[in-house]
C-alpha positions as CSV (number, residue, x, y, z in Angstrom):
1,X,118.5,80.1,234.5
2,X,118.5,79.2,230.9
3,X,120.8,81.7,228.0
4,X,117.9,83.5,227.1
5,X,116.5,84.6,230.5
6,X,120.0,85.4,231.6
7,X,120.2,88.0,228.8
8,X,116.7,89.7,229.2
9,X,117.7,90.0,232.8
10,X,121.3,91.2,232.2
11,X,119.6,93.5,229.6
12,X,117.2,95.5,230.8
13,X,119.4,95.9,233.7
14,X,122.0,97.6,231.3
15,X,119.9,99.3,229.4
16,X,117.7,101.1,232.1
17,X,121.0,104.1,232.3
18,X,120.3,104.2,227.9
19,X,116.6,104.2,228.3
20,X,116.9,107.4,230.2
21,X,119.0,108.9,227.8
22,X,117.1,107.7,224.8
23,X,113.7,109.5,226.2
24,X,115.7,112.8,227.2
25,X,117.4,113.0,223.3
26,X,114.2,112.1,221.9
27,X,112.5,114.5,223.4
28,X,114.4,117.3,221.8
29,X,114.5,115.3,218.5
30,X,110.8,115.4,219.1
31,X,110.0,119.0,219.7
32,X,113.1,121.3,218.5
33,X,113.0,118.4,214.8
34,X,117.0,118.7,215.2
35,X,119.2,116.0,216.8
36,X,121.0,117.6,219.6
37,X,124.6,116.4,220.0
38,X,125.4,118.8,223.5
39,X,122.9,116.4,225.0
40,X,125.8,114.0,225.5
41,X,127.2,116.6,227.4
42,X,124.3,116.2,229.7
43,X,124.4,113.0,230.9
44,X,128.4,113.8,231.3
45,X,127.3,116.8,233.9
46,X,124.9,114.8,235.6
47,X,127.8,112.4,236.5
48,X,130.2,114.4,237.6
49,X,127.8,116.2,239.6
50,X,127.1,112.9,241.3
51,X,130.4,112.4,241.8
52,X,131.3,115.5,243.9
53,X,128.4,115.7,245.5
54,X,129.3,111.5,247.0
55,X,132.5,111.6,247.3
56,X,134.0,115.3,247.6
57,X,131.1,116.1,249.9
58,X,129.9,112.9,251.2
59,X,126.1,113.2,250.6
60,X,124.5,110.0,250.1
61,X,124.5,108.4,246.8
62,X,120.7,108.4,246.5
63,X,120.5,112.3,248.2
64,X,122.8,112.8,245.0
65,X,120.5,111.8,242.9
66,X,118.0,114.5,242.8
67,X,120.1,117.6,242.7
68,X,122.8,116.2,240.0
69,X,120.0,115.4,237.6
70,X,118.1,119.4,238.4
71,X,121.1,120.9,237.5
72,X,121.8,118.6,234.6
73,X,118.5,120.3,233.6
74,X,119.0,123.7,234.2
75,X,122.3,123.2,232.0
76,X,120.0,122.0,229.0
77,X,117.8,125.0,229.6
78,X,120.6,127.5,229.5
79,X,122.1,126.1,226.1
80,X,118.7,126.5,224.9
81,X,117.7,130.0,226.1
82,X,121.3,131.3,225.0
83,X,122.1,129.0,222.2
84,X,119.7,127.1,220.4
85,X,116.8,129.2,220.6
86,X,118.4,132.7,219.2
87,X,120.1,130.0,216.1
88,X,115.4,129.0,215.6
89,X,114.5,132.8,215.8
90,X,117.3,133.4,212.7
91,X,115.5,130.5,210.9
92,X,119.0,127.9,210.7
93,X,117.8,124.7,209.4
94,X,117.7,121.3,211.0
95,X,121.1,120.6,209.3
96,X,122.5,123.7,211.0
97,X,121.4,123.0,214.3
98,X,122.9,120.1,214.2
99,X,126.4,121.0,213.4
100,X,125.4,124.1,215.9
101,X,124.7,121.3,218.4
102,X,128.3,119.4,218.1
103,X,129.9,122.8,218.6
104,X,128.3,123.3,221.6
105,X,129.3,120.2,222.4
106,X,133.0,120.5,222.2
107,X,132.9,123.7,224.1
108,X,131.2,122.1,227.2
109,X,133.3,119.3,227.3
110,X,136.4,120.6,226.9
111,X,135.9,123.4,229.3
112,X,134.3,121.0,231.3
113,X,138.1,119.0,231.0
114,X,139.8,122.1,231.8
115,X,138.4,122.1,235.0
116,X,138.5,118.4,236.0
117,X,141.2,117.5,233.8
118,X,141.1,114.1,231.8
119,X,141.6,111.7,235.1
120,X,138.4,109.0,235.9
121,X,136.9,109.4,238.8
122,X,134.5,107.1,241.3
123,X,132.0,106.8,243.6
124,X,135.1,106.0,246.2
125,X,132.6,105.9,249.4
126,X,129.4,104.3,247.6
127,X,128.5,100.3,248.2
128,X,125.6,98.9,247.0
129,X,123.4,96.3,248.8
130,X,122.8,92.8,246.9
131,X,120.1,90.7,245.8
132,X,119.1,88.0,244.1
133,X,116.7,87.8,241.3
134,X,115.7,84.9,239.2
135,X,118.6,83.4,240.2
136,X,121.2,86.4,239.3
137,X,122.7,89.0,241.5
138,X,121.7,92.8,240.8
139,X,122.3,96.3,242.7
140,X,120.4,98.3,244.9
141,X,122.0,101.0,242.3
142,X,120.3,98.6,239.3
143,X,117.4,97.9,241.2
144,X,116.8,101.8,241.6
145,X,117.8,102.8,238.0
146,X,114.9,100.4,236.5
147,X,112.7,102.3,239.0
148,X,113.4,105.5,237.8
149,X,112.9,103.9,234.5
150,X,109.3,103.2,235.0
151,X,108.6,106.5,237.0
152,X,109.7,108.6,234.5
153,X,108.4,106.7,231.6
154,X,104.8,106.8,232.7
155,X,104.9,110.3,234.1
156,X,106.2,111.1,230.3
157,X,103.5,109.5,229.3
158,X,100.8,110.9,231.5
159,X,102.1,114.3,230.7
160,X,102.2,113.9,226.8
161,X,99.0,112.2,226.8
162,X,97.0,114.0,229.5
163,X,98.0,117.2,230.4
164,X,97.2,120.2,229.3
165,X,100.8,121.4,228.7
166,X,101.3,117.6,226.9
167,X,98.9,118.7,224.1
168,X,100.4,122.0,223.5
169,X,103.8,120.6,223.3
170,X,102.3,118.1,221.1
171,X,101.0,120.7,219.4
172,X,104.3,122.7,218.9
173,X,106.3,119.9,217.8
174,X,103.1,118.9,214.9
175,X,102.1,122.6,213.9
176,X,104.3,125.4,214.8
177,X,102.1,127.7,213.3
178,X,98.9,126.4,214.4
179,X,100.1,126.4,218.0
180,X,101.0,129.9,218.0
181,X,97.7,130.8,216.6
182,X,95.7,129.0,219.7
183,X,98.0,130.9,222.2
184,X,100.7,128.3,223.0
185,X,104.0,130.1,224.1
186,X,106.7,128.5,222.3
187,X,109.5,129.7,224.6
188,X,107.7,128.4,228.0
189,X,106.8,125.0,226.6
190,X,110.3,124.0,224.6
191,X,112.1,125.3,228.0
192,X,109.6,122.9,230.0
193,X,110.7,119.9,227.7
194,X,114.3,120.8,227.5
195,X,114.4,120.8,230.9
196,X,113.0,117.5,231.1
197,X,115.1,115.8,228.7
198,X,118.2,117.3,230.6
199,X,117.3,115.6,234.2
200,X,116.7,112.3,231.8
201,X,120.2,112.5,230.7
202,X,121.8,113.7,234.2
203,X,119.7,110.6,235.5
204,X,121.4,108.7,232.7
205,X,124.3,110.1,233.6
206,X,124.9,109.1,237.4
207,X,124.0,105.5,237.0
208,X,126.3,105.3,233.8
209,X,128.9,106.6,236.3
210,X,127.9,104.8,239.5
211,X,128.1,101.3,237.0
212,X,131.8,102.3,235.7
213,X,133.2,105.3,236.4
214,X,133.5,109.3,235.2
215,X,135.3,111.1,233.2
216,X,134.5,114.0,230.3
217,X,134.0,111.7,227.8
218,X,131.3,109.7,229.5
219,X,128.2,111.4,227.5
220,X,130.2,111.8,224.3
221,X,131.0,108.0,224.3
222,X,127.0,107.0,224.5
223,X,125.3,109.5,222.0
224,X,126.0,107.3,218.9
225,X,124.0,105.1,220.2
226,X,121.7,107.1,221.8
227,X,121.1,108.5,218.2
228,X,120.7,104.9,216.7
229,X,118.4,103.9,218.9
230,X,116.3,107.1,218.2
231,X,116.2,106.9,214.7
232,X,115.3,103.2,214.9
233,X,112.6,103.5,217.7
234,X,110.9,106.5,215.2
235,X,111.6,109.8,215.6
236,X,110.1,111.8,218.7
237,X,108.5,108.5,219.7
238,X,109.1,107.8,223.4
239,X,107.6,104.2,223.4
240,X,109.9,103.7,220.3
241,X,113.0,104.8,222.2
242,X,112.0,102.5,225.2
243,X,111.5,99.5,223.2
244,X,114.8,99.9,220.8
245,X,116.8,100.7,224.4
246,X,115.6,97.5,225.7
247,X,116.1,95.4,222.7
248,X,120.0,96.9,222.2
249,X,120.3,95.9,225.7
250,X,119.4,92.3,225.7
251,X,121.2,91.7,221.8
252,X,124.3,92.8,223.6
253,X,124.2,91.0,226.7
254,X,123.2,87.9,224.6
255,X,126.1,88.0,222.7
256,X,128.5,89.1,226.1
257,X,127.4,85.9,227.0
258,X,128.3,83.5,224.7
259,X,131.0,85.5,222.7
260,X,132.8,88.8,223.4
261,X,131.1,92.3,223.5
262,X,132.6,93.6,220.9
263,X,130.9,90.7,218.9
264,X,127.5,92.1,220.1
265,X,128.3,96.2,218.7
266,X,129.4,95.0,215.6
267,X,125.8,92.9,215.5
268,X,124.3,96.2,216.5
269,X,126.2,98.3,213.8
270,X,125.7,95.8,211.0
271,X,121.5,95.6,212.4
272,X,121.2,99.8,212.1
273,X,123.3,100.2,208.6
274,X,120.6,97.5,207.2
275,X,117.7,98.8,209.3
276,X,118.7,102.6,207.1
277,X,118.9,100.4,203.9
278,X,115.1,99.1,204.2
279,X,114.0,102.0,205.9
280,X,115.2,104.7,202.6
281,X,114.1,101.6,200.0
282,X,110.6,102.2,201.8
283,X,110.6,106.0,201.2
């Protein structure tokens, strides 16, 4: 297998866990116009979820699957009902809402660590099967994340695109105003979506963990990038995120291969500050 096709492979095999997170964040980005830094807590509570529910209680990895990314949602719901959507009704600003967002943040993880404490923690009892494809060996854990990859990209986009509840949140996120007017209810729709964009990140979150391991800072380590790869793939645009996820992935696993990692964020850092540059010259 030549260089090149050993780093597409390699890469959208890492960057399936980041896609998932990059739709969930952007979502919110999309619809609330804020970005939300507690979402990194997300994909942290999704993990550990998937961790007690393997190896404390000895469910299945993929029967863990499910319920560790529905509560990972409910959790996003919650800090928006009692949090975030009291901070839009007293009209705080996008600036705000962000620093809002990174108290939250500290807050969840840090009484998350209080509970757990700051030790990693596995999937002890969880083996994969093997295969080979084109020549490499993947996961039945890598295998599956892609899957859920291309489920939950499509149904995103069938539900944006041609649903009834797509268009209003569409609608929301283009005309506040306008939306309210023709009877959209803003409460029902951005829970809908936040809910969505949580089970995205606990989804993130369990194959993040399953690939390496757990621990509190395990969302909070990802959501720079998460961010970068929002802002570059446009803001609110799911395709965007996709895209940017995948290219992220293979640049880095290109440069794993023939250098270091390290080589390959420093690529990625040096690529966003100069993507910003020709981006603000534009505007």
């Amino acid at each position: 297998m030549s260089l090149l096709t050993s780093a597409v492979v390699l890469g959208l095999i890492e960057a399936a866990p980041l896609i998932l997170a990059a739709m969930g964040f952007t979502l919110i980005f999309y619809l609330s116009g804020f970005m939300n830094i507690a979402f990194a807590e997300n994909i942290t509570i999704g993990a550990f979820c998937a961790v007690l529910l393997t190896s404390a209680l000895g469910l299945n990895f993929y029967m863990s699957i499910i319920p560790a990314s529905l509560v990972s949602g409910v959790v996003s719901v919650l800090t928006y009902l009692l949090i975030f959507r009291p901070a839009e009704r007293r009209g705080i600003g996008p600036a705000e809402m962000i620093i809002l967002s990174v108290g939250v943040s500290f807050v969840m993880r840090y009484g998350l660590r209080l509970i757990v404490g700051p030790e990693l923690y596995f999937f002890d009892n969880v083996a994969p099967d093997y295969y080979r494809f084109m020549g490499m060996g993947v996961t039945s854990f890598q295998v599956t994340a892609m899957a859920l990859v291309v489920v939950l990209a499509a149904a995103l986009y069938l539900f944006m695109f041609r649903t009834r509840l797509g268009e209003m949140m569409r609608g929301l996120a283009d005309n506040r105003d306008l939306a309210l007017v023709s009877g959209v209810d803003p409460t029902r729709i951005s829970a809908l979506i936040w809910f969505i964009a949580g089970v995205a990140g606990g989804l993130a979150g369990v194959f993040f963990g399953v690939f390496s391991f757990v621990n509190t800072l395990v969302g909070w380590n990802l959501i720079l990038i998460i961010i970068m790869i929002s802002i570059i793939g446009g803001v609110g645009n799911i395709r965007g995120a996709i895209l940017a996820s995948i290219a992220v992935g293979v640049t880095t696993s290109f440069i794993a291969l023939v250098s270091t990692p390290l080589y390959g964020e420093i690529l990625l850092l040096i690529f966003f500050i100069a993507f910003l540059k020709v981006t603000n010259r534009a505007t």
